[in-house]
VOGU-744910 format. One line per field, with one value per residue (C-alpha): residue number from 1; residue in three letters; chain; y, x, z. Coordinates in Angstrom, 2 decimals, padded with zeros to 5 digits. Last residue first. Layout:
residues N
pos NUM, ...
code ala, ...
unit A, ...
c2 Y, ...
c1 X, ...
c3 Z, ...
//
This chain:
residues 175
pos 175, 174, 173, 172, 171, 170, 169, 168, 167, 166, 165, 164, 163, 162, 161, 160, 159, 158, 157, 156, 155, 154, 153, 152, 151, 150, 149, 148, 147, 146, 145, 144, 143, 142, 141, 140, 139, 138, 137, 136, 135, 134, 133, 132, 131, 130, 129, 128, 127, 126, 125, 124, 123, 122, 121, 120, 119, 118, 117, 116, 115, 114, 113, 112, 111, 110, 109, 108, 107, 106, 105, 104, 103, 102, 101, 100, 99, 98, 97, 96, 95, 94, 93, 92, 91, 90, 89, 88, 87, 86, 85, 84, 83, 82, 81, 80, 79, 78, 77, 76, 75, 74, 73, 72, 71, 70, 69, 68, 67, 66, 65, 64, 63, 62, 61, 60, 59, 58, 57, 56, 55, 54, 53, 52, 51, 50, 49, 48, 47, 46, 45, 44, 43, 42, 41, 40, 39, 38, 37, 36, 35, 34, 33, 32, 31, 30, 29, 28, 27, 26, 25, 24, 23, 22, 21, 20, 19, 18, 17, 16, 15, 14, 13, 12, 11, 10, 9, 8, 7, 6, 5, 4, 3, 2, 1
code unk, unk, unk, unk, unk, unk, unk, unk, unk, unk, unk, unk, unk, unk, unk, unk, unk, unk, unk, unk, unk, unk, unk, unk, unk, unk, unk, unk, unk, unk, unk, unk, unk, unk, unk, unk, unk, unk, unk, unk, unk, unk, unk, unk, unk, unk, unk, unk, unk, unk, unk, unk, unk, unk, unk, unk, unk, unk, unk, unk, unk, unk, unk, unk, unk, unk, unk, unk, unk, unk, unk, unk, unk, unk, unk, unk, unk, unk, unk, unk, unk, unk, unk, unk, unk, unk, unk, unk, unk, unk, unk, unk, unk, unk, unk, unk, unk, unk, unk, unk, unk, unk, unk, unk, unk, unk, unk, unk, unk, unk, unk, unk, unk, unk, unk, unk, unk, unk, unk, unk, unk, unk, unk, unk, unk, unk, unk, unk, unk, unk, unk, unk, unk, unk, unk, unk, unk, unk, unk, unk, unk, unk, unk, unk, unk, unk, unk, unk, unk, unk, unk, unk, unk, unk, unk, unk, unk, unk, unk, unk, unk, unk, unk, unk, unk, unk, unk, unk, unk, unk, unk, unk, unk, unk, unk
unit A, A, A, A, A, A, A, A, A, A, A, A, A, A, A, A, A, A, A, A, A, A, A, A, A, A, A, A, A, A, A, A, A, A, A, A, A, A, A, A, A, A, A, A, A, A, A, A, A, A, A, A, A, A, A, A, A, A, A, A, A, A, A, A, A, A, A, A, A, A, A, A, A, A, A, A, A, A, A, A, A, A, A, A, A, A, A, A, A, A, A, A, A, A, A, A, A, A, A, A, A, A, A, A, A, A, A, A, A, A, A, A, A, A, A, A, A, A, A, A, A, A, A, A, A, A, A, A, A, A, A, A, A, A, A, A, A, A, A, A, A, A, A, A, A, A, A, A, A, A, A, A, A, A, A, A, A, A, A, A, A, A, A, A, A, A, A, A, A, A, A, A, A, A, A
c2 052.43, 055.17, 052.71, 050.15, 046.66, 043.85, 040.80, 038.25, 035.72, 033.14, 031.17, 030.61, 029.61, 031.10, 028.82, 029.02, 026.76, 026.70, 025.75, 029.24, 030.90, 028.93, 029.99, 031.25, 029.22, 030.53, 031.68, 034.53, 034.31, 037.39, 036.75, 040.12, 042.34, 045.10, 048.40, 051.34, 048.55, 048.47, 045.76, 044.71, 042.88, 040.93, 039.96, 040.98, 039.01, 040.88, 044.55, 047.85, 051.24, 050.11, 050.46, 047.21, 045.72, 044.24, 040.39, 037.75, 034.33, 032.35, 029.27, 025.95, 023.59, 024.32, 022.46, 019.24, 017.56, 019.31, 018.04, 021.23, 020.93, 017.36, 018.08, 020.46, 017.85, 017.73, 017.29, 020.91, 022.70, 021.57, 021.94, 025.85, 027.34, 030.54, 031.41, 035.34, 036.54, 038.41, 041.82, 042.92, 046.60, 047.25, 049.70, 053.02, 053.65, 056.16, 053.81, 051.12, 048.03, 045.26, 042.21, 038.44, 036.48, 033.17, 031.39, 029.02, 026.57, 023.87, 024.46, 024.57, 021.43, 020.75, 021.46, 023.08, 026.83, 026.01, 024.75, 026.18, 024.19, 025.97, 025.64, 029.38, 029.21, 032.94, 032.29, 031.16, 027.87, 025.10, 023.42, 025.21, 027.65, 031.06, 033.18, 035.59, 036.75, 038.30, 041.50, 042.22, 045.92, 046.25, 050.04, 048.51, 044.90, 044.19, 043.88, 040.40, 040.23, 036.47, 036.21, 038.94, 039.67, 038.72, 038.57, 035.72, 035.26, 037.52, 035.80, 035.11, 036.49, 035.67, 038.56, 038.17, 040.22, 039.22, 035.17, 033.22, 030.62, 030.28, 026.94, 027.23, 030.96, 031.07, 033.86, 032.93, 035.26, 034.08, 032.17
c1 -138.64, -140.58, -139.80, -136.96, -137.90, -137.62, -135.40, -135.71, -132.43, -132.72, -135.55, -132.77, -130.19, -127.41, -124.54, -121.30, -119.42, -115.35, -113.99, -113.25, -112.65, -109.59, -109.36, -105.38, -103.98, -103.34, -106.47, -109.07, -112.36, -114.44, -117.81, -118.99, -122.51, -122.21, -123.85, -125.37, -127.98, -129.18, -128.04, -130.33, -129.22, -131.70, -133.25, -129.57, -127.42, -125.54, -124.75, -126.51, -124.44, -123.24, -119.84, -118.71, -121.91, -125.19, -124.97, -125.71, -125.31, -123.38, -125.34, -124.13, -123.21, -127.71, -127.86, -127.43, -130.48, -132.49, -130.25, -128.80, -124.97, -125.31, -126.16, -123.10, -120.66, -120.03, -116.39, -114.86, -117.96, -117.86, -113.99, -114.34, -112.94, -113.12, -116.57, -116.63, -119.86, -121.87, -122.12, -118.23, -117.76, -116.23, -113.61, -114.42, -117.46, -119.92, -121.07, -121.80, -119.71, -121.18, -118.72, -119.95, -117.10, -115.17, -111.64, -109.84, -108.46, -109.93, -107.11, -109.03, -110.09, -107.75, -108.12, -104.36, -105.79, -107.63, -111.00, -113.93, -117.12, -119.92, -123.40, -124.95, -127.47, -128.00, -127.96, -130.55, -130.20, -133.32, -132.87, -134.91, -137.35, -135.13, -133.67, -131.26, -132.49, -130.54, -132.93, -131.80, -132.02, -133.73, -133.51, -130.14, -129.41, -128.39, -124.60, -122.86, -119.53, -117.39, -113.83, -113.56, -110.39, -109.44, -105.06, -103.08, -103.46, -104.95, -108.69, -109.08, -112.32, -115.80, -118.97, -122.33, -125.30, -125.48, -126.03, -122.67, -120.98, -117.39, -117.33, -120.83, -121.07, -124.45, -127.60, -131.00, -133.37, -136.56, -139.51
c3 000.26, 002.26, 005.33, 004.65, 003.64, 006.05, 005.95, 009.16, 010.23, 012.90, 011.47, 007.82, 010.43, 009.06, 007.27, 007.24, 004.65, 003.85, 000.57, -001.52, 001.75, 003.02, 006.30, 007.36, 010.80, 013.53, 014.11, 015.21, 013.02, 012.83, 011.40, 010.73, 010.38, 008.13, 008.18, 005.66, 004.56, 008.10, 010.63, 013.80, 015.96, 018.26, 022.11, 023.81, 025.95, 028.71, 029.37, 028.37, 028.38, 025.00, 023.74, 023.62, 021.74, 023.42, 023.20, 020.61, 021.88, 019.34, 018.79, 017.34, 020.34, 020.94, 018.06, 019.95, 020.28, 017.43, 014.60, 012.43, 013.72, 012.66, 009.51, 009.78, 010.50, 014.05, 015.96, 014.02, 014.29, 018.43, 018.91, 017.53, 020.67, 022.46, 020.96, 021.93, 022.74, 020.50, 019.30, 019.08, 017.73, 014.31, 013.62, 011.71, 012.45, 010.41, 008.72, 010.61, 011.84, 013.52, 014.96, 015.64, 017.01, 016.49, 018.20, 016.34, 019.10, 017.49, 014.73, 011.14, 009.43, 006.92, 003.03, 003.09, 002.44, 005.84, 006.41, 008.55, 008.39, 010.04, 011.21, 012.60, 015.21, 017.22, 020.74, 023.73, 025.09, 024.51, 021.19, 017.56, 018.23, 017.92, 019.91, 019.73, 016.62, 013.78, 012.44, 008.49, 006.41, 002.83, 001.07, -000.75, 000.02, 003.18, 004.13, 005.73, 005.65, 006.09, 007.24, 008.97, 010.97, 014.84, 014.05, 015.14, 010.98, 008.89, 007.62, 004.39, 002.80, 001.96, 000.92, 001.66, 000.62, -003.04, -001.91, -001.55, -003.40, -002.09, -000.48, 001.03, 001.96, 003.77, 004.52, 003.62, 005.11, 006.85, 006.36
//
């Protein structure tokens, strides 16, 4: 079984932190770091619909308690180290009409969980182009849910939630 990863109206496991979002501006609004010596593989694919991406079942709500704008756009960002901006890993969701039209058991039914999947793709700066098998993200990095909007996310009462078969933990070597 995999890694449970999921903010559920501001309860979150160690590794994952919440935060409002800047307006008109693509911020974080969820962090994910590893816990020391451990580091997490998000997989492209997983056995669950038929289209390749990365499941994650959200319910974004603004500081009013309203759904957020359907023209809230999403990305996956990694940021090591060493960096001091992160890089894009996924592809950019241009609209979040689908979290915002499905409640998040319905995100999870077979038939249409494929409307949940952010395909993971090689980052910016990469010679490699296109989707990519997995991210990995050490316990030096951070994967990122950036959420460009309008509108500011409320993140005491929003839920994102990783597909538990979509998310591996594995120990570091000589840990």
């Amino acid at each position: 079984m995999g890694e449970d990863l999921y903010a559920v109206q501001g309860e979150t496991p160690i590794e994952v932190e919440v935060q409002e979002n800047v307006p008109g501006v693509m911020t974080p609004i969820l962090t994910v770091q590893p816990d020391r010596g451990h580091w997490l593989r998000f997989l492209n694919d997983v056995a669950k619909g038929s289209e390749d991406g990365i499941p994650l079942y959200i319910d974004l709500v603004d500081t009013n308690g309203d759904p957020m704008p359907a023209t809230t756009q999403l990305v996956l960002k990694a940021r090591g180290s060493q960096m001091t901006e992160a890089v894009k890993v996924s592809e950019l969701l241009r609209t979040i009409s689908y979290y915002n039209q499905h409640s998040i058991k319905e995100q999870r039914n077979e038939e249409v969980v494929d409307g949940a999947k952010i395909e993971l793709e090689w980052p910016e700066n990469s010679q490699k182009t296109g989707a990519r098998p997995h991210v990995d993200i050490t316990d030096l990095e951070e994967l990122q849910l950036c959420a460009l909007s309008p509108q500011v996310v409320d993140p005491g009462a929003f839920t994102v939630h990783f597909d538990t078969n979509a998310v591996e933990e594995y120990a570091k070597e000589g840990q």
